[in-house]
C-alpha positions as CSV (number, residue, x, y, z in Angstrom):
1,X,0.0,0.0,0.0
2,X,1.5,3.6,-1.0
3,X,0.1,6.1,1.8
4,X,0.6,9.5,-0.3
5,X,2.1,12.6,1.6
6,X,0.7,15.0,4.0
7,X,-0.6,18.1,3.0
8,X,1.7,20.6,4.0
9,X,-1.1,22.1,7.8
10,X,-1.0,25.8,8.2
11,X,-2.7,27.7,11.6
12,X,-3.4,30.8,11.2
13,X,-5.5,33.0,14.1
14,X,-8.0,35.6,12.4
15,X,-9.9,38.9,13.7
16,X,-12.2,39.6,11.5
17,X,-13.9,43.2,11.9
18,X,-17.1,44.8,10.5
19,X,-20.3,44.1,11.0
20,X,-19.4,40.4,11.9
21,X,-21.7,40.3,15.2
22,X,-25.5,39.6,15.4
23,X,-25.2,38.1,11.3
24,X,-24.3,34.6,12.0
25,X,-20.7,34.7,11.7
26,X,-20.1,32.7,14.1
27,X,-22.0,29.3,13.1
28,X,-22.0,30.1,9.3
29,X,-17.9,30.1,9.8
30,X,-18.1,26.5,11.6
31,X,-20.1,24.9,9.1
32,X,-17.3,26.5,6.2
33,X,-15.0,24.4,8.8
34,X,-16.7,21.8,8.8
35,X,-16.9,21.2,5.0
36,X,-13.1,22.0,4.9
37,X,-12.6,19.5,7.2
38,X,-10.6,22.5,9.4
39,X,-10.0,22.5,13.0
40,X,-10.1,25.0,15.7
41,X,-12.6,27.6,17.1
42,X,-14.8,30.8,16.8
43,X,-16.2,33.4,18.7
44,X,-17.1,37.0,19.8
45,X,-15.4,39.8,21.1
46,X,-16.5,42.2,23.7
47,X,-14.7,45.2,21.0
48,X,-17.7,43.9,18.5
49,X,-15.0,41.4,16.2
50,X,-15.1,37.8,15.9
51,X,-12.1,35.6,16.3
52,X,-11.1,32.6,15.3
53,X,-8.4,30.1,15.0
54,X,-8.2,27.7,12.0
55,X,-6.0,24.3,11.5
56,X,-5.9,22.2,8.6
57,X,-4.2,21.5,5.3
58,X,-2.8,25.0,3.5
59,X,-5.7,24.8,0.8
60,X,-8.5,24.7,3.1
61,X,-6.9,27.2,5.5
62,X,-6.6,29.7,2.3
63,X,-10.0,28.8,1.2
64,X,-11.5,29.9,4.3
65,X,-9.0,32.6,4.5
66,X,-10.7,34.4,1.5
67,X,-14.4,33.4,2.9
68,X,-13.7,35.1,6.4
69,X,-13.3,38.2,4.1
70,X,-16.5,38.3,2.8
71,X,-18.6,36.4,5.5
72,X,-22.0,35.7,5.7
73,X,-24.7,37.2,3.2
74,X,-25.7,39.8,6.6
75,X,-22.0,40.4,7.5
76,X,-19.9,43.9,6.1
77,X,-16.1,42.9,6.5
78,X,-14.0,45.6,6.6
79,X,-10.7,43.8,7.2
80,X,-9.0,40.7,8.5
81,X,-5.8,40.5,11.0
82,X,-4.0,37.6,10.3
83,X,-1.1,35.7,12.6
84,X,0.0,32.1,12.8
85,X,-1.0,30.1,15.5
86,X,0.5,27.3,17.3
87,X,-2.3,25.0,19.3
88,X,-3.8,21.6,18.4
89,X,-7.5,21.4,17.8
90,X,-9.5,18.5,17.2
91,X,-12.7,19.7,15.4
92,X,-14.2,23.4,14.6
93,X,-16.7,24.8,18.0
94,X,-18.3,27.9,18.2
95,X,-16.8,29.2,21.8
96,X,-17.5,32.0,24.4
């Protein structure tokens, strides 16, 4: 049996700020996860962003890279602060 290579993983921890809150950010980001097949977590901030950390193979992560900039159909982005992230997560949770 051959096993092919990993996928080179990328983590990347994401503030996304706008109109983000009160538009379903939050769950419509999870399910984008989900479909991915990303890891990590989402949720509010008190200054009225959402943040969120993603895990998974560099094509997904970039895929919902570009999606975080745009949102939901409700949500305005107005920009997206990007850093890399070190943690392990297991699956993709709306938190906090």
């Amino acid at each position: 049996m051959i096993i092919p290579p990993a996928l080179p993983q990328k983590k990347l921890r994401l503030v996304i700020h706008g109109r983000v809150q009160g538009v379903f950010f939050r769950n419509s980001m999870r399910l984008q996860a989900q479909k991915l097949g990303i890891s990590g977590w989402v949720r509010n901030r008190s200054d009225g962003s959402v943040e969120a950390v993603v895990h998974g193979n560099s094509a997904a992560v970039d895929s919902i890279v570009r999606w975080a900039h745009r949102g939901p159909e409700l949500a305005h982005v107005e920009r997206v602060e990007i850093e890399l992230d070190d943690g392990g997560y297991n699956n993709f949770e709306v938190v906090g």
